[in-house]
N, C-alpha and C positions, 0 to 999 in steps of 0.2 A: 653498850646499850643495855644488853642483857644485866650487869654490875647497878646500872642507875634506878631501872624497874625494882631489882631488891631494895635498893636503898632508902626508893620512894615506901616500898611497900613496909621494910621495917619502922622507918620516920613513924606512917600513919598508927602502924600499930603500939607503938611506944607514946602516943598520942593518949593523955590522961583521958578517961573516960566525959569527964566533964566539962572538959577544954572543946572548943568549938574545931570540927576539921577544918582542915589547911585549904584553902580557898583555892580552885582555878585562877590565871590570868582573863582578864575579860575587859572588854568597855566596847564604845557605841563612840560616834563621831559623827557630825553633820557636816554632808562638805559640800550642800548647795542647797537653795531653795529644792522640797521634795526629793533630795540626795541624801541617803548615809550608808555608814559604812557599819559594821556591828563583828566581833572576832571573839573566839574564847578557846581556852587552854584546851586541847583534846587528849585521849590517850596516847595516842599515834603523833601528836604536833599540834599546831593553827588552825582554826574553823574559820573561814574571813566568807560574809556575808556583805555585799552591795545592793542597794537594792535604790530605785527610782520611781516615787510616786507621780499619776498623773495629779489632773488637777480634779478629778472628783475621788482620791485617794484610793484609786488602784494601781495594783501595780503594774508600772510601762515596761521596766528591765529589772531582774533580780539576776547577779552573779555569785555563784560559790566557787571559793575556792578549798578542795577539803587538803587534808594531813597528806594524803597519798599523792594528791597534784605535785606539793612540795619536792617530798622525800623521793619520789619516781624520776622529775624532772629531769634532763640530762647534767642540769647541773647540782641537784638535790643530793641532798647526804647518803640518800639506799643507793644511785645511779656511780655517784665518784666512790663507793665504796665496793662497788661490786667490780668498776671497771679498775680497780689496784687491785684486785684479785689476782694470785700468782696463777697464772698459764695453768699450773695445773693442781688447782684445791678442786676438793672432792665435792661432785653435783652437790652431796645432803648435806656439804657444808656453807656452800654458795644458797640452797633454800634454806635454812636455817636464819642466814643472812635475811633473807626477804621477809623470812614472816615475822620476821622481829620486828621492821618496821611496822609491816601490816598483813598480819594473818589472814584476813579476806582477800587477798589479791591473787589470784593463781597466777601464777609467773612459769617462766618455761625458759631454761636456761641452756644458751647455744651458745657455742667456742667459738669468736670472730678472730679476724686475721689484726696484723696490728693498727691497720689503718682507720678500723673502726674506734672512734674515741670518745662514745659514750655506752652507756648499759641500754 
């Protein structure tokens, strides 16, 4: 993760000054009358926006789903990668882990037995 952050950051800056930057992933989706759906690239992952109008065009339900729901998830890439963690890697290397995905997240890192099977 930490390898692809460089890579990204070297791309942008090897970026001609007069060439336009390198665009986010992004689009919008209609998926009913007063339904859509709206997502775009983040730093951390996916930004997915839901949102449902009424009929004098307020909103009735808006759902987010951000980068950290993702990557947290029990089955998210920071959660299966915390729980292959060997028995015994060092706490500051286990949060190092974390903030990689997402540095706003205080996280608190306890030792579970093996039957526990997610982070």
């Amino acid at each position: 993760r930490a390898a692809a952050r460089a890579a990204d950051v070297a791309r942008l800056l090897a970026t001609p000054e007069e060439a336009p930057p390198p665009a986010l992933a992004c689009g919008a989706q209609t998926l009913g009358p007063r339904t859509g759906i709206a997502w775009c690239e983040m730093a951390r992952g996916v930004l997915v926006h839901r949102v449902v109008l009424d009929a004098d065009d307020r909103v009735q339900d808006c759902r987010v789903v951000a980068p950290t729901e993702w990557n947290a998830h029990p089955q998210g890439s920071w959660a299966r990668l915390l729980a292959a963690a060997p028995a015994d890697a060092p706490e500051a290397q286990l949060r190092w882990v974390a903030a990689m995905f997402d540095p706003c997240v205080e996280c608190r890192i306890d030792a579970r037995s093996p039957e526990h099977t997610h982070a």
